[in-house]
Kinemage of the C-alpha trace (Angstrom):
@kinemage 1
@onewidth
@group {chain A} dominant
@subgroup {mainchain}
@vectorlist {calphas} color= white
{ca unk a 1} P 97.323 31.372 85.782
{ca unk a 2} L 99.162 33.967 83.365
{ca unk a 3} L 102.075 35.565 84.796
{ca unk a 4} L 101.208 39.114 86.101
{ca unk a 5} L 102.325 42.285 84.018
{ca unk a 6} L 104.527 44.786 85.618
{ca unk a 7} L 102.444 48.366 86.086
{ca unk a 8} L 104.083 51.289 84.540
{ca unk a 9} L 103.637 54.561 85.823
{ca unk a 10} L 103.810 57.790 83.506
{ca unk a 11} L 106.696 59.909 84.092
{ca unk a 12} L 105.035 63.188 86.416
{ca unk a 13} L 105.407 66.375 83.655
{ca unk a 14} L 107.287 68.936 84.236
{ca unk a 15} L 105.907 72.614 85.382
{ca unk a 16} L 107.501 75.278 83.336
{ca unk a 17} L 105.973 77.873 85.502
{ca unk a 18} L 108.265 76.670 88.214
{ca unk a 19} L 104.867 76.536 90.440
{ca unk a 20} L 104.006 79.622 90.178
{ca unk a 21} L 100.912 81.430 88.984
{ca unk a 22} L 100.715 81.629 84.998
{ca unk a 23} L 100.134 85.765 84.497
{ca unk a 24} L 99.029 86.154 80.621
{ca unk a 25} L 100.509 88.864 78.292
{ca unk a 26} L 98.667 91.853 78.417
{ca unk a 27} L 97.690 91.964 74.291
{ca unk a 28} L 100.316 94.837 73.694
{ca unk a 29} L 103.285 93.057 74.715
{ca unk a 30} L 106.308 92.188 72.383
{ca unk a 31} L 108.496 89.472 73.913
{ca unk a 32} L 111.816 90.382 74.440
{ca unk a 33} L 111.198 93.916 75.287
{ca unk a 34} L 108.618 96.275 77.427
{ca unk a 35} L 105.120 97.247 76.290
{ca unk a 36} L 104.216 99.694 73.712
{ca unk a 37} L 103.357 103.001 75.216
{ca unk a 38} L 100.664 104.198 73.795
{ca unk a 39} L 101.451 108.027 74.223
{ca unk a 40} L 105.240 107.864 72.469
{ca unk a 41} L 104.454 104.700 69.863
{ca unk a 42} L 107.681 103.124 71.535
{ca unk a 43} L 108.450 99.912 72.889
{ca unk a 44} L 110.230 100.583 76.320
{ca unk a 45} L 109.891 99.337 80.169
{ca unk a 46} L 108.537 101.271 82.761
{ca unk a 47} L 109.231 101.725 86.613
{ca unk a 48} L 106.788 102.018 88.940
{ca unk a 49} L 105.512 105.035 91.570
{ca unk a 50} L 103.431 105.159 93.824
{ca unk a 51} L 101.183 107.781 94.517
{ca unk a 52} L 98.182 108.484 96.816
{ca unk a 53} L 95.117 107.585 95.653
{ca unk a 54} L 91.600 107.304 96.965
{ca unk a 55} L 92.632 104.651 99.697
{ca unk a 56} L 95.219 106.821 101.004
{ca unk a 57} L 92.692 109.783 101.395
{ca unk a 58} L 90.226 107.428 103.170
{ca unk a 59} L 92.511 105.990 105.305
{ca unk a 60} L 93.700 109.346 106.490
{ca unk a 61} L 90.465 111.125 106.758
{ca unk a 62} L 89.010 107.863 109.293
{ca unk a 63} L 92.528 108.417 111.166
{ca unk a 64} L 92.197 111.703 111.428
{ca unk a 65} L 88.710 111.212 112.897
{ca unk a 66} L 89.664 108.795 115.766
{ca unk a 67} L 93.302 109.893 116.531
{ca unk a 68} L 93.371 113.577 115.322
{ca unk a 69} L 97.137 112.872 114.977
{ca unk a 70} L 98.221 110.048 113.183
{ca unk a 71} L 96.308 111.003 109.747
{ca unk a 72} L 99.716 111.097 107.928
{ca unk a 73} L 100.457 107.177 108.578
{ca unk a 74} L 98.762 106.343 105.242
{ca unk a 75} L 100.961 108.279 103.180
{ca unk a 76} L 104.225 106.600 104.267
{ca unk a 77} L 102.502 102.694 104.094
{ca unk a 78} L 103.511 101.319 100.239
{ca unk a 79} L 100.521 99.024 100.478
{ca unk a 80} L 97.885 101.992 101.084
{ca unk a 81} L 98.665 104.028 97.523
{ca unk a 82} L 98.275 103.236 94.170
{ca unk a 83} L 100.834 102.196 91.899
{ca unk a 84} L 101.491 103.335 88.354
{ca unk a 85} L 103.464 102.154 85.725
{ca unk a 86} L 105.511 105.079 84.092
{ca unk a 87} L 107.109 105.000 80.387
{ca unk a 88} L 110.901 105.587 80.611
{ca unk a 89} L 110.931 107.469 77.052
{ca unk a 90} L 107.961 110.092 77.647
{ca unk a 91} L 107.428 109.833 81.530
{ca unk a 92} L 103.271 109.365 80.797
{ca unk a 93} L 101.395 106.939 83.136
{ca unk a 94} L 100.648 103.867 81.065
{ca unk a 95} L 99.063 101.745 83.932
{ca unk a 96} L 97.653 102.792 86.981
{ca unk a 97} L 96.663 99.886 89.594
């Protein structure tokens, strides 16, 4: 009987996302810097606001309906208005989410 041959296992590859979610390049972006606005022609970050939005409105009109006082809650909740992503050069909304 032939002598048996030692297994080998591959060496497990390395994740360079650290395990977390891959998020493409939006097609505009320059690495190394912030997007190109497309109001100013500039490449620069931006910061985010928020802002009410059609959630907000909704929120507070239903609240309004079944409390009659706490229609105002939706305004101060982050996760109930929209967020948009403002240039720092020109102050224009670039992105609005």
């Amino acid at each position: 009987m032939p002598p048996q041959q030692p297994v080998y296992n591959p060496q497990p590859q390395m994740n360079p996302y650290n395990n977390v979610g891959y998020i493409p390049a939006p097609a505009n972006y320059i690495a190394g810097s912030g997007l190109i606005c497309p109001f100013c022609r500039r490449e620069t970050d931006s910061f985010p606001k928020k802002s009410p939005g059609g959630v907000t409105w909704i929120w507070c009109f239903a609240l309004f309906l079944f409390t009659g006082v706490c229609c105002c809650i939706p305004f101060c909740v982050d996760s109930c208005q929209d967020t948009e992503l403002v240039c720092l050069t020109c102050q224009q909304v670039k992105a609005r989410s």
